[in-house]
Legacy VTK file of the C-alpha trace (Angstrom):
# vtk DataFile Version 3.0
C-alpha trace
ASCII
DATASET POLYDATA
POINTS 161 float
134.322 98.339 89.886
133.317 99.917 93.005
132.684 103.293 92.875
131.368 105.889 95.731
129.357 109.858 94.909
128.602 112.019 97.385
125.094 114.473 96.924
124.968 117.371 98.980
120.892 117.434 100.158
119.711 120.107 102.939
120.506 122.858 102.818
121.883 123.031 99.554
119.350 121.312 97.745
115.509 120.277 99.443
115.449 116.333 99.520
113.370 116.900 95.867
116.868 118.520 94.043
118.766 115.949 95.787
116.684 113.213 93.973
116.611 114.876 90.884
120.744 114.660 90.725
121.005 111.203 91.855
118.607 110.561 89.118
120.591 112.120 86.349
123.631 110.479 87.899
122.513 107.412 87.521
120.770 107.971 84.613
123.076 109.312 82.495
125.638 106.496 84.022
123.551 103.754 82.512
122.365 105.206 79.445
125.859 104.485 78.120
124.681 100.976 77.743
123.283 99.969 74.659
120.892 97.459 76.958
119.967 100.000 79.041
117.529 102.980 78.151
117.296 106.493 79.424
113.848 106.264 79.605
113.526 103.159 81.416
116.186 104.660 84.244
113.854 108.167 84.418
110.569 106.432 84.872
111.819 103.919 87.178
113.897 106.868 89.422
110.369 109.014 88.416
108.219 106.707 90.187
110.931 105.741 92.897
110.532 110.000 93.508
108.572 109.854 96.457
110.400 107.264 98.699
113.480 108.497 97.246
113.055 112.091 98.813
111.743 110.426 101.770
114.649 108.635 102.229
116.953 111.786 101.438
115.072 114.082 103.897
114.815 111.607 106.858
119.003 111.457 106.803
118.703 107.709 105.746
120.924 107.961 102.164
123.695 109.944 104.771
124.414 106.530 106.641
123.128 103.660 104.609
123.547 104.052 100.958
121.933 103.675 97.848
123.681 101.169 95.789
123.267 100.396 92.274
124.580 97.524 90.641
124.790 96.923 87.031
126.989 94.444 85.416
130.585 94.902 87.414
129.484 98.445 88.225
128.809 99.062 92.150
128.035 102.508 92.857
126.908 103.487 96.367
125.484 106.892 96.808
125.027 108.576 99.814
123.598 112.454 100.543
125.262 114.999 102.881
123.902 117.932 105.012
124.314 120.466 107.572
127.284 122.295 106.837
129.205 120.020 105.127
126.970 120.191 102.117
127.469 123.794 101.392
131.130 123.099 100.664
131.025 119.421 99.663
132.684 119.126 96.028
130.602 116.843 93.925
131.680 114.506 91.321
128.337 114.893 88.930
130.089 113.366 86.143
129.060 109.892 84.962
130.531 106.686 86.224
132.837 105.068 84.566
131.393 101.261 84.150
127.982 101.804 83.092
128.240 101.152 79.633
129.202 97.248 79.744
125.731 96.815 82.036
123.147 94.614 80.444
120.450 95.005 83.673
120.237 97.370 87.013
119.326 97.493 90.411
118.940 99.878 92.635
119.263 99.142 96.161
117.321 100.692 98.696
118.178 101.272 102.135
115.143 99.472 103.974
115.136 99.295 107.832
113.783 102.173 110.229
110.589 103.538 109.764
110.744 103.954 105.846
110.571 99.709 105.405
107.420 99.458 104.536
107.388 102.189 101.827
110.647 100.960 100.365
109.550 96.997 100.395
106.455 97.988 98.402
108.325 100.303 96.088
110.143 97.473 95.336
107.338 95.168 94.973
106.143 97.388 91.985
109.114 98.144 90.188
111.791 95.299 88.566
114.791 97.818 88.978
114.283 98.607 92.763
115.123 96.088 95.549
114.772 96.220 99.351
117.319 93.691 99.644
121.318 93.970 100.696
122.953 93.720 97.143
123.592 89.967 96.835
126.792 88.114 97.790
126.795 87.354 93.763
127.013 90.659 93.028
129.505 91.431 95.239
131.643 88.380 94.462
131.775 89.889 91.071
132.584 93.167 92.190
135.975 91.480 94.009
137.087 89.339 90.940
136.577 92.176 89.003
138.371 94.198 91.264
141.233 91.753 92.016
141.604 91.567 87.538
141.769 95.577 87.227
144.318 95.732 90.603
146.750 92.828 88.615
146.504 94.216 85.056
147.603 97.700 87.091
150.388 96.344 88.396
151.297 94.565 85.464
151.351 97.587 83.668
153.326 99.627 86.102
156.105 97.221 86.262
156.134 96.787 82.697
156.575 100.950 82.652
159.182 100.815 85.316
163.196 101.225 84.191
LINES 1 162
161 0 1 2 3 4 5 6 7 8 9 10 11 12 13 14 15 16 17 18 19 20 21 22 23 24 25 26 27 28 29 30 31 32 33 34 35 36 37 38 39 40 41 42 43 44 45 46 47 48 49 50 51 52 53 54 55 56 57 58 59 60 61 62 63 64 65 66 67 68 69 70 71 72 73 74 75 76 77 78 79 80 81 82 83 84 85 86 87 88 89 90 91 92 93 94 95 96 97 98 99 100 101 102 103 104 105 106 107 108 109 110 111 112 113 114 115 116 117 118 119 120 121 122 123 124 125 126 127 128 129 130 131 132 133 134 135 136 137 138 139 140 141 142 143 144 145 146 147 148 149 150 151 152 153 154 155 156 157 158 159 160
C-alpha cells in the first residue's frame, strides 16, 4: 500500500528535529512487525543521522523523497519549509502496513551534491540504499494495490441496496 507523510523541517523544526520525527515515524511504523526490531530501525536511522539532516537542510527530502519499503508497505516521506511548515498538519501517527513487513529499506534520495555521502551511507548499512526502489518492489506495490481497490469495490456493492 502506498502511503505519503509530510514533515514540516525549517523553520519549525532545525533539519536535526526533522530527523528525529521521521525516525520515530518510521520506527514506530515497523516495530509493529514481529521481524522487525525497534532497535534495529533506531540505530540504523541513528547512524543514517548525519546524511539524513543533510539531506533535510539542503531542501533535498522537499522534492525527492525518502521512501521506505517493507513488505507491501511504500511510504515516501518528504519535509516542508518556509511558510508552509508553520501551518502544515502532520499525520505523526504510524502507518498502517508495517506490521506484515519481514525486511526494510530505506531509500535515499542520491543525486546532487549529497551522492557521495548517501552512496557510502549505504555502503555501510543493509537497511539504507542509494538506489530508485526496484521495479519488484513497485510491481508489488500495484498488485497489492489493484487486490485492496477490487476487494473495496466488492464490498461496496455488496453494501449497496
Amino acid at each position: 500500500m502506498k502511503r505519503h507523510r509530510e514533515i514540516a523541517s525549517s523553520p519549525e523544526r532545525t533539519a536535526g528535529e526533522a530527523w528525529q520525527v521521521i525516525t520515530e515515524l518510521l520506527t514506530a511504523t515497523l516495530e509493529r512487525s514481529s521481524d522487525i526490531s525497534r532497535a534495529d530501525v533506531e540505530q540504523t536511522m541513528g547512524r543514517a543521522g548525519g546524511v539524513g539532516r543533510m539531506l533535510v537542510s539542503g531542501g533535498h527530502v522537499e522534492t525527492d523523497p525518502l521512501v521506505l519499503v517493507a513488505g507491501d508497505l511504500w511510504l515516501e516521506i518528504t519535509t516542508v519549509s518556509g511558510d508552509a511548515a508553520l501551518t502544515l498538519e502532520e499525520d505523526l501517527n504510524p502507518v498502517p502496513g508495517g506490521a506484515s513487513a519481514e525486511d526494510w529499506t530505506l531509500h535515499l534520495p542520491a543525486g546532487g551534491p549529497l551522492a557521495k555521502f548517501v552512496k557510502d551511507l549505504a555502503k555501510a548499512e543493509p537497511h539504507i540504499s542509494s538506489d530508485e526502489p526496484s521495479a519488484k518492489a513497485a510491481k508489488a506495490l500495484h498488485e497489492t494495490e489493484s487486490v485492496l481497490s477490487e476487494t473495496a469495490l466488492a464490498q461496496w456493492a455488496q453494501e449497496r441496496p
